[in-house]
C-alpha positions as CSV (number, residue, x, y, z in Angstrom):
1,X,53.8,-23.7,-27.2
2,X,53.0,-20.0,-27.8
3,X,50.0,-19.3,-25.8
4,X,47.5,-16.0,-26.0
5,X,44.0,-14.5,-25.1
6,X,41.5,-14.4,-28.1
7,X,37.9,-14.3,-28.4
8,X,36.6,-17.7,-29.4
9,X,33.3,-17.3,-31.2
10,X,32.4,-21.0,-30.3
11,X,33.3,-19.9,-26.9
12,X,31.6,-16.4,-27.0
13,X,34.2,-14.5,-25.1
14,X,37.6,-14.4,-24.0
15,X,39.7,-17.7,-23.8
16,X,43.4,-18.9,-23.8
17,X,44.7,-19.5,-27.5
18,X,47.8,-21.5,-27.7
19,X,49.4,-23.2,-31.1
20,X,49.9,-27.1,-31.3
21,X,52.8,-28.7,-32.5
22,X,53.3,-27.0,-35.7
23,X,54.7,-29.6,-38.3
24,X,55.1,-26.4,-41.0
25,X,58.8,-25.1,-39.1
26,X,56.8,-22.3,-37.6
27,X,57.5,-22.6,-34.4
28,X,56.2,-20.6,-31.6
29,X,55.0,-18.7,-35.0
30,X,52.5,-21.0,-35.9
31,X,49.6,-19.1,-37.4
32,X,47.5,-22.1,-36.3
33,X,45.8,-21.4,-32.8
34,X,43.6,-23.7,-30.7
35,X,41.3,-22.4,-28.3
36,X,41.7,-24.3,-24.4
37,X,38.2,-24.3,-23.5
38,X,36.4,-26.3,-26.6
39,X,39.1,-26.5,-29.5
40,X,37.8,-24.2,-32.4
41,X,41.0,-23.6,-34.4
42,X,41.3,-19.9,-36.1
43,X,44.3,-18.5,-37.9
44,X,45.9,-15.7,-37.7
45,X,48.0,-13.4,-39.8
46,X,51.5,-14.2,-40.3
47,X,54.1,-12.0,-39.4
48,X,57.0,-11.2,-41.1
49,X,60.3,-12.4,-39.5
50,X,62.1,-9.4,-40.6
51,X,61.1,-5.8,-41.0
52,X,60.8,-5.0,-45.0
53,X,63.2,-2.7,-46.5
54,X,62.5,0.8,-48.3
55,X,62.8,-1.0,-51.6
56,X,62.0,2.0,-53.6
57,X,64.9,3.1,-55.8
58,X,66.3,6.5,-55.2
59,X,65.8,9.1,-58.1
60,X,68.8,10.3,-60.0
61,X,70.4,13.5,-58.7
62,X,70.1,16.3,-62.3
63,X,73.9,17.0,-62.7
């Protein structure tokens, strides 16, 4: 299980985070994190699993 320090809002301060067994194929990824303390679940952004590409289109040279 991935495991982190957030701040828990039920909580009010600093606590270890750590993702339950994720049954989406995220993995250690999950966006889904339970606090240790009293078990407020928050999400978090997901991060992309490979950097994005330039995908603009380069101009045509003038000949």
């Amino acid at each position: 299980m991935a495991e982190r320090e957030l701040h828990c809002d039920t909580c009010d301060g600093v606590q270890l985070f750590e993702a339950p067994p994720c049954v989406d194929g995220h993995g250690s990824h999950c966006p889904e994190l339970l606090c240790t303390r009293c078990g407020t679940a928050v999400l978090t952004p997901a991060l992309p699993r490979h950097p994005r590409r330039d995908r603009r289109h380069p101009t045509p040279h003038a000949a």
